[in-house]
Residue frames as a rotation matrix with the C-alpha (Angstrom) as fourth column:
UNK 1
-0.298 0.284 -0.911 63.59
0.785 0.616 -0.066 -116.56
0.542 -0.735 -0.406 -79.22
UNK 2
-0.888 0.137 0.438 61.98
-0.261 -0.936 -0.235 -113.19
0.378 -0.323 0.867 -78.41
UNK 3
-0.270 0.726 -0.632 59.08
0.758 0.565 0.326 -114.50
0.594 -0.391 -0.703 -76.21
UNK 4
-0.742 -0.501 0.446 57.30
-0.084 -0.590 -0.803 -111.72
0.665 -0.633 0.396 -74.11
UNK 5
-0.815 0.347 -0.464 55.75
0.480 0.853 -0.204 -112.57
0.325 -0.389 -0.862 -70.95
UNK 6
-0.279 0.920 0.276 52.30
-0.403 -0.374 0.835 -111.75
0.871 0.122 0.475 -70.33
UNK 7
-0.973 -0.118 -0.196 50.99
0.170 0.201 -0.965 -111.72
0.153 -0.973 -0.175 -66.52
UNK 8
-0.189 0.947 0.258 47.33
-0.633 0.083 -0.769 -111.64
-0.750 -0.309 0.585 -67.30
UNK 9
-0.836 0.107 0.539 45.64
0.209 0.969 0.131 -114.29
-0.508 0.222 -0.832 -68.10
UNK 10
0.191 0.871 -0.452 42.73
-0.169 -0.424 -0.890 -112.28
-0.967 0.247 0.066 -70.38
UNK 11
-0.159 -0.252 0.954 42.65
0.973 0.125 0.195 -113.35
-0.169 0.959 0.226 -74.08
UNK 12
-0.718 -0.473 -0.510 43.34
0.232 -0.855 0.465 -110.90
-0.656 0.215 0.724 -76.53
UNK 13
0.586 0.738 0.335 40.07
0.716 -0.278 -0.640 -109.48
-0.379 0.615 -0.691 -78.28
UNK 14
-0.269 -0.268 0.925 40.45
0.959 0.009 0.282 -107.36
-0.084 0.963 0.255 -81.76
UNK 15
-0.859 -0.094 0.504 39.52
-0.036 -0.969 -0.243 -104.10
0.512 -0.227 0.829 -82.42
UNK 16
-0.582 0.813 0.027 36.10
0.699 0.516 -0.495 -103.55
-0.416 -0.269 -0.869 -80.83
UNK 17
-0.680 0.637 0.364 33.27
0.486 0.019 0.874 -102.94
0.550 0.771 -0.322 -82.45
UNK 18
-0.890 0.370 0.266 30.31
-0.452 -0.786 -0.422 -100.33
0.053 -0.496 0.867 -81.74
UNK 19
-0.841 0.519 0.153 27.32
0.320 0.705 -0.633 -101.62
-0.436 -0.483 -0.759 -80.17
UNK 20
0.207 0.957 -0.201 24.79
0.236 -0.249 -0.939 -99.32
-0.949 0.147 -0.278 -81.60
UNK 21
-0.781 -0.337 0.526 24.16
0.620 -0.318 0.717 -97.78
-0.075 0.886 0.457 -85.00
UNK 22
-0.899 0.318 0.303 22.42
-0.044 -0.751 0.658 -95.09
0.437 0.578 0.689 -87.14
UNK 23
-0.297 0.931 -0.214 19.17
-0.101 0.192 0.976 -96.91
0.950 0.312 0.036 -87.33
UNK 24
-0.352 0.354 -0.866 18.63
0.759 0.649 -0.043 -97.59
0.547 -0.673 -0.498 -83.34
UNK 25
-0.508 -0.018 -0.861 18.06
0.787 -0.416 -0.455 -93.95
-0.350 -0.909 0.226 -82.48
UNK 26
-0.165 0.854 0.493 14.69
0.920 -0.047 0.389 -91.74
0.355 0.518 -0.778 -83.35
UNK 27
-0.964 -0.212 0.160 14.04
0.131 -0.904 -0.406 -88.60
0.230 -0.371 0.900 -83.06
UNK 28
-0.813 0.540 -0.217 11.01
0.359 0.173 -0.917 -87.81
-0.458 -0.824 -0.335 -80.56
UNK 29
-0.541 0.468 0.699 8.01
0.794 0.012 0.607 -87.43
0.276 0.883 -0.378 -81.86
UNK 30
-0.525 0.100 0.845 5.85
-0.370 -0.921 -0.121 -83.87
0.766 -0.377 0.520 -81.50
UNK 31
0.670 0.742 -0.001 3.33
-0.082 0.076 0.994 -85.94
0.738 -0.666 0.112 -79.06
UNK 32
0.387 -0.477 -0.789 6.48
0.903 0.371 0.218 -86.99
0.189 -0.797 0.574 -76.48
UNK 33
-0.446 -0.688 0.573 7.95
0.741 -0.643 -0.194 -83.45
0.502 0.338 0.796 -77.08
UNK 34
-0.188 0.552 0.813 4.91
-0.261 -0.826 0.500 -81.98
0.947 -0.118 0.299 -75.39
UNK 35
-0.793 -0.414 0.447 4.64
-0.552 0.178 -0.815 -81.42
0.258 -0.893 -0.370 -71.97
UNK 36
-0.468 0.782 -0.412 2.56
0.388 0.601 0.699 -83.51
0.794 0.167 -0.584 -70.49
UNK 37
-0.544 0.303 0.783 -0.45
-0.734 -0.625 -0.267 -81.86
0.408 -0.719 0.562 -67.94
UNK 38
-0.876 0.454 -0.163 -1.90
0.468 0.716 -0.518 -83.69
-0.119 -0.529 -0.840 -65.29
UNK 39
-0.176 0.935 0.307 -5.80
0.424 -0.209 0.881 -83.16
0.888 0.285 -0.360 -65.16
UNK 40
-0.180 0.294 0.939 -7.33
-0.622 -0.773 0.123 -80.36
0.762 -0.562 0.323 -62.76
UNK 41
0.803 0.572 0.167 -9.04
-0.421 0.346 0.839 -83.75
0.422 -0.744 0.518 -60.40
UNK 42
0.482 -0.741 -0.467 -5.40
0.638 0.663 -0.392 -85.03
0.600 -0.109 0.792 -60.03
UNK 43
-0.479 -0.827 0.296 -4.13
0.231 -0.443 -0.866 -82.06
0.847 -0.346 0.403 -58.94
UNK 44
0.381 0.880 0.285 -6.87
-0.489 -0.070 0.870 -81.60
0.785 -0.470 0.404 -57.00
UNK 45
0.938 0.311 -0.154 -6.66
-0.053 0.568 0.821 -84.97
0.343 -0.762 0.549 -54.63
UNK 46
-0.046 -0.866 -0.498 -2.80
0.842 0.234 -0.486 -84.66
0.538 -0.441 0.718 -54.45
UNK 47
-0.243 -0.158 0.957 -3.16
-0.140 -0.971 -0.196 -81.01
0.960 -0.182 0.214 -52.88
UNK 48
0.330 0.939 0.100 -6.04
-0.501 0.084 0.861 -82.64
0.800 -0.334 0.498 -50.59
UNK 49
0.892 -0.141 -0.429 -3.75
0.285 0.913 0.293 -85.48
0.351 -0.384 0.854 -49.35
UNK 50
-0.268 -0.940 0.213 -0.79
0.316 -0.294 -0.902 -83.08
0.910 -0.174 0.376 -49.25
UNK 51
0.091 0.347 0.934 -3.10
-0.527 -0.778 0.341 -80.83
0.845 -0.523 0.112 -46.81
UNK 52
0.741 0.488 -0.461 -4.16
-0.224 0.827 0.516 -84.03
0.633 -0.279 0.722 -44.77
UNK 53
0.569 -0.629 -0.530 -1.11
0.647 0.740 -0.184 -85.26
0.508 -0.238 0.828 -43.93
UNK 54
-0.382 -0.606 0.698 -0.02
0.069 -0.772 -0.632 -81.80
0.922 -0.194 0.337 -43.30
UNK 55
0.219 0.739 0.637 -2.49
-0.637 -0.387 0.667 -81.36
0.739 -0.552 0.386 -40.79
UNK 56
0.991 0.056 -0.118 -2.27
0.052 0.662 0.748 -85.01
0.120 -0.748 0.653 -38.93
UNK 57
0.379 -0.864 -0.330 1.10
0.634 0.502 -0.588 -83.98
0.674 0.013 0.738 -38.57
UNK 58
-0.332 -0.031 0.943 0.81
-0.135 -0.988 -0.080 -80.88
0.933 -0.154 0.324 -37.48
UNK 59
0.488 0.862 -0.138 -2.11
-0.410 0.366 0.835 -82.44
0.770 -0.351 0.532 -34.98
UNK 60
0.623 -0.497 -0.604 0.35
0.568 0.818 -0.087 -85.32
0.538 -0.289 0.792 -33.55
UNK 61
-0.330 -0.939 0.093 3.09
0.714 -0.313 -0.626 -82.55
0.617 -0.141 0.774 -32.57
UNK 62
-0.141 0.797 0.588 0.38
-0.141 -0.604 0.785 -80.76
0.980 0.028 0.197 -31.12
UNK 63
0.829 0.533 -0.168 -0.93
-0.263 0.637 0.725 -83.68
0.493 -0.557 0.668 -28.76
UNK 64
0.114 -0.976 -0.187 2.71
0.710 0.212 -0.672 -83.92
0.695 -0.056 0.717 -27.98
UNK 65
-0.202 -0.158 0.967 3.49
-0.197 -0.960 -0.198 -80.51
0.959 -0.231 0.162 -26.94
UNK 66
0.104 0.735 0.670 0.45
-0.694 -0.429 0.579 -80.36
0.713 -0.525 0.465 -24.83
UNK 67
0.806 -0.080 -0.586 0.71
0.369 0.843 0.391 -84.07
0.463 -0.531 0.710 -23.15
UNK 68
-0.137 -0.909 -0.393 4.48
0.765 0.155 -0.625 -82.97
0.629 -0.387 0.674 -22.09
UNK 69
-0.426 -0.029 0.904 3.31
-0.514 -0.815 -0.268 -79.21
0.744 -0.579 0.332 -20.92
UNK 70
0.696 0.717 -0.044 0.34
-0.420 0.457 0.784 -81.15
0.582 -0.527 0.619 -18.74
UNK 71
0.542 -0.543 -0.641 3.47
0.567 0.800 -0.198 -83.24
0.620 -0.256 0.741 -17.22
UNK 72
-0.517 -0.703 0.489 5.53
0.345 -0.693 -0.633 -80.21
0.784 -0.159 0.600 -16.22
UNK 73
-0.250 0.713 0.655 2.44
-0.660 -0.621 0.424 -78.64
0.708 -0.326 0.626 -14.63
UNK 74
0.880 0.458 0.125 1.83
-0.328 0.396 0.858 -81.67
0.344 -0.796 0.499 -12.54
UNK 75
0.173 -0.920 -0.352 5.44
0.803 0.339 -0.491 -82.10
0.571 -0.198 0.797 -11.35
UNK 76
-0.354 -0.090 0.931 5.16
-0.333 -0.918 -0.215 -78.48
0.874 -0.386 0.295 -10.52
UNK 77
0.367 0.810 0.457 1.75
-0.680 -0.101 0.726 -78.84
0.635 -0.577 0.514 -8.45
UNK 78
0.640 -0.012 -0.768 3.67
0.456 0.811 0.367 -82.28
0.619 -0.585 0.524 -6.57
UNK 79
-0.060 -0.716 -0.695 6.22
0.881 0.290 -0.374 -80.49
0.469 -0.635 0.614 -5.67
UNK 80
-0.318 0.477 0.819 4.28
-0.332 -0.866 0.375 -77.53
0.888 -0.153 0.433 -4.36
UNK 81
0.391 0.635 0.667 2.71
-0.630 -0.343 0.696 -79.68
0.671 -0.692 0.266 -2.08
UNK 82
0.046 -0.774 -0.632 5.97
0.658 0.499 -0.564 -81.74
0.752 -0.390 0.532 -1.13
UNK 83
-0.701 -0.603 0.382 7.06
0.171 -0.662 -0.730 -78.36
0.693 -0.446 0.566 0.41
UNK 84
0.031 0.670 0.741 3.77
-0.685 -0.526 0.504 -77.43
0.728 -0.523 0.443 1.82
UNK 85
0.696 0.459 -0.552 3.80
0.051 0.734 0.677 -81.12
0.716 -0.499 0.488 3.23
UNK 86
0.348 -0.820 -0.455 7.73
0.874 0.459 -0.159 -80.85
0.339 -0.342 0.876 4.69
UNK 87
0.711 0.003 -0.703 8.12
0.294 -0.910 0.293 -77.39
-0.639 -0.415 -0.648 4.95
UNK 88
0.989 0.114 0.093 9.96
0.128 -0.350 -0.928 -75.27
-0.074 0.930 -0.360 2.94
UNK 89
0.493 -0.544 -0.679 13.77
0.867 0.242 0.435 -76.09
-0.072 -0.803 0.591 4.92
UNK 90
0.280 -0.468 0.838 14.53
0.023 -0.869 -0.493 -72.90
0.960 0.158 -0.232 6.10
């Protein structure tokens, strides 16, 4: 009456067995083995589109900059002529 209890409920599987074999794996042939080059017009338009984007980014932070200096400068100039209007309380 040697009975031993078992607290999972997973069936018992045999040895296990290998999924792949011999035949499922190929050695590369010389055409995958070589690097592959992209063609001179490819590199080309990615360079073009790298530039581009470089630029309208560049551009945008630019128009930024400037839009915020332009802001300062007229905050100055208001309160230049706050004082000039009120005096300068001394």
């Amino acid at each position: 009456m040697k009975q031993t209890v078992s607290h999972s409920k997973l069936p018992e599987f045999g040895a296990t067995k290998s999924q792949t074999s011999a035949i499922l794996y190929q050695e590369p042939t010389l055409e995958e083995t070589k690097p592959q080059h992209k063609p001179v017009i490819e590199l080309v338009k990615n360079f073009a589109a790298s530039t581009l984007l470089m630029i309208s980014i560049f551009s945008i932070c630019l128009v930024i900059l400037k839009g915020c200096a332009d802001d300062v400068e007229h905050q100055k100039a208001m309160a230049v002529k706050h004082q000039m209007q009120f005096g300068s309380g001394k």
